[in-house]
C-alpha positions, 0 to 999 in steps of 0.5 A: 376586088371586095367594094368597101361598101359592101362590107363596111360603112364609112367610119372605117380606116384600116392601119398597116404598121411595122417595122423598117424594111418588114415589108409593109409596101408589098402588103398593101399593094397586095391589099390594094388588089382585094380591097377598093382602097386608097392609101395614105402614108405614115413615113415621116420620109416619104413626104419629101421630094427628092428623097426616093432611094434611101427612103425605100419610097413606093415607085412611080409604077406601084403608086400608079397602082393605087392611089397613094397620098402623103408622098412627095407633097414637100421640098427638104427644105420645108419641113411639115410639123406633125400638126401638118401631117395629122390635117393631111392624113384626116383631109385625105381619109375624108376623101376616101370616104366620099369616093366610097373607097376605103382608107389604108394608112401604111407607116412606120412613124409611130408619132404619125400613126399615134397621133392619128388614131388617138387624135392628138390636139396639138400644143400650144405655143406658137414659137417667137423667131427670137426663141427660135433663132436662140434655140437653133444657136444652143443646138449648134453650139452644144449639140442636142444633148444640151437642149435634152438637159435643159428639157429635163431641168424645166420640162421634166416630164416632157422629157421622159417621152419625147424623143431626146435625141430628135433636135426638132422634137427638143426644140419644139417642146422647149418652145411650147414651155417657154412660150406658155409656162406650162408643160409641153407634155401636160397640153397634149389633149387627145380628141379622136377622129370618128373613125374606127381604126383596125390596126394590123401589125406586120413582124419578123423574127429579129435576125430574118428583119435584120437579114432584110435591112441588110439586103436592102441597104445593098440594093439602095447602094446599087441603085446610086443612094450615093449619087441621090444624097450627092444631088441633093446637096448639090441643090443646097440643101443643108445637112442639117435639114430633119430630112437630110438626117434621115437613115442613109442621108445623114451617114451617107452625107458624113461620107461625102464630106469627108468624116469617114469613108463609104465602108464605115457609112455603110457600117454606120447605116446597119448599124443604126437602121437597127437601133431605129428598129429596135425604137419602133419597137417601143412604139408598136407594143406587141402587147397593145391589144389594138394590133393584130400581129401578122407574121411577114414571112409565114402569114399570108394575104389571104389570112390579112384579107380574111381578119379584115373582112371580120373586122369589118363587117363584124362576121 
């Protein structure tokens, strides 16, 4: 194992990024047995405890590997703003550092690993109960698309980069707007951290990641995805919680409440595990010359090893 102090000084933070299911855990735990590492999640899912199986977490015995951090720091109930996310992420590389360990941020949440790298002040605006409570009314008695269109009228380019369909990210740029009168877009400062972040991006060629997720929905089945949601509601969490919508909870949830059978949940699922990929896409530009792109299935290690060595030491 390469120490980090014998090829790099403490500024540096290195960021696996991809796409679902393209294989950025394995990568890492590989990574993690070359370089003196530590890593720190950019899943939006793995924050929540409880959700293991339809979030393709990291097993207890590939975190005792290497120490992870961001993984199960919250309840389905509580969830974490991106404010949140952000202070955790840099407390965590702060620690890294101090330990003379280098930091590896793997994710796939791009909002998470934009705003860490960019350094993302959020906007003001902290939301009234009373505002709150009005917009949670709108959403259920009109869905998202009514909020979206509302957006648009008073928020018109906010509208334009946040996520439409997202209720929580809706809901929040309203409020912002509301609140303050101006731009929930427009107050997005940036103030990046002092670090340097070398970014290396896994890909796959559409069919074989397609052909991934795929096998991967069939192996969360067979190891009770269906059982996890069930126990989950079991404990009361509500459906409409931002983590029981995620990829598997929310069409597996449409199953047990008796929307659709398992055949057509499981339809559902590949179906818009795809789509996600496709707007991960959209986020990870192939194009950003900030990202090293790495082929998942023809590139090795050695090769991911060897440019971060480069990267790092400037050789």
């Amino acid at each position: 194992m390469t120490e980090f102090h014998e090829i790099s000084n403490q500024k540096s933070v290195v960021v696996l990024l991809g796409p679902t299911a393209v294989g950025k855990t394995a990568w890492s735990l590989a990574l993690a047995e070359r370089l003196d590492v530590e890593i720190v999640s950019a899943d939006s899912r793995y924050l929540y405890i409880g959700l293991d199986i339809g979030t393709a977490k990291p097993t207890r015995e590939e975190r005792a590997r290497v120490p992870h951090h961001l993984i199960d720091v919250t309840t389905p109930d509580r969830p974490w703003s991106l404010a949140q996310v952000q202070a955790a992420a840099l407390a965590a590389i702060r620690d890294i550092h101090a330990r003379g360990r280098l930091p590896l941020v793997v994710g796939g949440t791009g909002q998470y690993l934009r705003a860490l790298v960019e350094g993302w002040q959020a906007p003001g605006g902290e939301p009234a109960p009373e505002l709150r409570a009005e917009l949670e009314a709108e959403l259920a008695r009109g869905g998202v698309a009514v909020l979206a269109e509302r957006l648009r009228r008073i928020d018109p380019a906010s509208a334009q980069v946040v996520d439409l369909r997202n209720p929580r990210r809706v809901i929040r740029a309203l409020e912002v707007v509301l609140t303050t009168g101006e731009s929930f877009i427009a107050q997005r400062r940036k103030n990046p951290p002092p670090y340097r972040f070398i970014q290396v991006g896994l890909t796959l060629p559409r069919p074989e990641l397609y052909a991934r997720i795929d096998a991967r929905i069939d192996a969360m089945l067979a190891a009770g995805l269906v059982d996890e949601v069930r126990g989950l509601a079991a404990k009361g969490y509500s459906w409409d919680l931002p983590a029981m919508s995620a990829l598997g909870y929310r069409q597996i949830g449409a199953y047990l409440r008796g929307e659709c059978d398992l055949a057509e949940a499981v339809q559902r699922l590949r179906r818009d595990t795809r789509i996600f990929v496709r707007r991960q896409a959209n986020w990870f530009k192939r194009d950003d010359p900030a990202i090293r792109w790495f082929d998942a299935a023809r590139d090795s290690v050695t090769a991911v090893e060897a440019y971060l060595h480069s990267a790092l030491t400037g050789e």
